[in-house]
N, C-alpha and C positions, 0 to 999 in steps of 0.2 A: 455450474458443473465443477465437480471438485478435480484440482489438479491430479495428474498421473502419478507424481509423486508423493503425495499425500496420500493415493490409493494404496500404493504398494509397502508405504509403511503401517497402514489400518493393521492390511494381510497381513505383514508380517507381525505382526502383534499378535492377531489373533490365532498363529500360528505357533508363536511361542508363545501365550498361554495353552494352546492347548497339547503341544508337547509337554511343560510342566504340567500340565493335569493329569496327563499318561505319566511322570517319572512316579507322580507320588502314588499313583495307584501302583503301582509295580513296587515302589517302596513298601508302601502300606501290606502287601498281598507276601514281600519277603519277611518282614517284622513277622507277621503271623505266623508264617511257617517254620521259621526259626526260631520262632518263642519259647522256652523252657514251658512247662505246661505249670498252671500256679499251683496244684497239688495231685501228688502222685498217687495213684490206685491206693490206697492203702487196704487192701487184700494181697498184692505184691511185696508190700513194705513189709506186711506181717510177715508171709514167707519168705521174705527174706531177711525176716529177722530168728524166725527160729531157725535157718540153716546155718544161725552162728550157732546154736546148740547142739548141731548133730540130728536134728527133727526134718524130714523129708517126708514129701511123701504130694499129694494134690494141691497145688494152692488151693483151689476152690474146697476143696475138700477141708482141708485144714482151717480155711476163711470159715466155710458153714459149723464146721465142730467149735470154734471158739464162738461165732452169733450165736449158737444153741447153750454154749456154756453160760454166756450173761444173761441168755433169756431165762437160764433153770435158775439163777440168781434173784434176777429179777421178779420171779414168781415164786421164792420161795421151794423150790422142791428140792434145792441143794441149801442148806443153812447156814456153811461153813466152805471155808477153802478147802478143808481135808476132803469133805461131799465133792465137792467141784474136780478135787485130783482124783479122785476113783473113778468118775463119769470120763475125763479126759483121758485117763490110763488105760480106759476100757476102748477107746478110741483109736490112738494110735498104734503104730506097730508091735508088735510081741515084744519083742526086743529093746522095747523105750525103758528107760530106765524111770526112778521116783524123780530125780531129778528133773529129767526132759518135762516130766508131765509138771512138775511143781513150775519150771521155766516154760511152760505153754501156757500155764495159768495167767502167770501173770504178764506176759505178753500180749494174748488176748486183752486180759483187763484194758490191757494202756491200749488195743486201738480198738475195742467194741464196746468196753464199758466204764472205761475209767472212773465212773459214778460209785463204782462195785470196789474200789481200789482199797478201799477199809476192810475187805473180807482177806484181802490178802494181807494185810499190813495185822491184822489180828491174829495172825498164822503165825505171824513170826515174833511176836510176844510170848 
């Protein structure tokens, strides 16, 4: 039979391990929740990169007009950047300027299609 003493130090071992096994779950569970997140919406990023231009209006809304802009790219039904700024010009408010839509263009480009970025870099040759 094992001494009384020898018992109560077992227990207490197995006691503080399993306190340590509760810290790190508690650690583990705040890291998570306090983690920066590894990449941000970039549907938000977008919008909130055209409201450095004065461009307002739906994120979502805004997000789906630029994916429809690289899609008309991407199949050809726009040939050119100028095609692309008439389709976006036609999209945004009244009030957008040649400007806004030429900087919606290529906004879009750098986060839906950056593969397309030579249609805008040909624009300005």
């Amino acid at each position: 039979m094992s001494k009384p003493h020898t018992r109560n130090r077992l227990r207490w071992a197995k006691i503080h391990r399993m306190k340590l096994a509760g810290l790190a779950v508690i650690g583990a569970a705040a890291a998570i929740a306090f983690a920066a997140p590894a990449h941000a919406d970039p549907d938000t990023d977008f919008a909130n990169e055209l409201h450095t231009f004065g461009i307002y209006g739906q994120r979502d809304y805004n997000a789906w007009i630029g994916k429809i802009m690289c899609k008309r790219l991407h199949n050809g039904v726009d040939h050119n950047a100028q095609d692309s700024v008439g389709f976006v010009k036609k999209q945004l408010a009244k009030d957008s300027s040649d400007a806004q839509s030429w900087q919606f263009l290529g906004t879009a480009i750098n986060y839906y299609c950056p593969d397309q970025r030579f249609v805008y870099e040909q624009a300005a040759h």
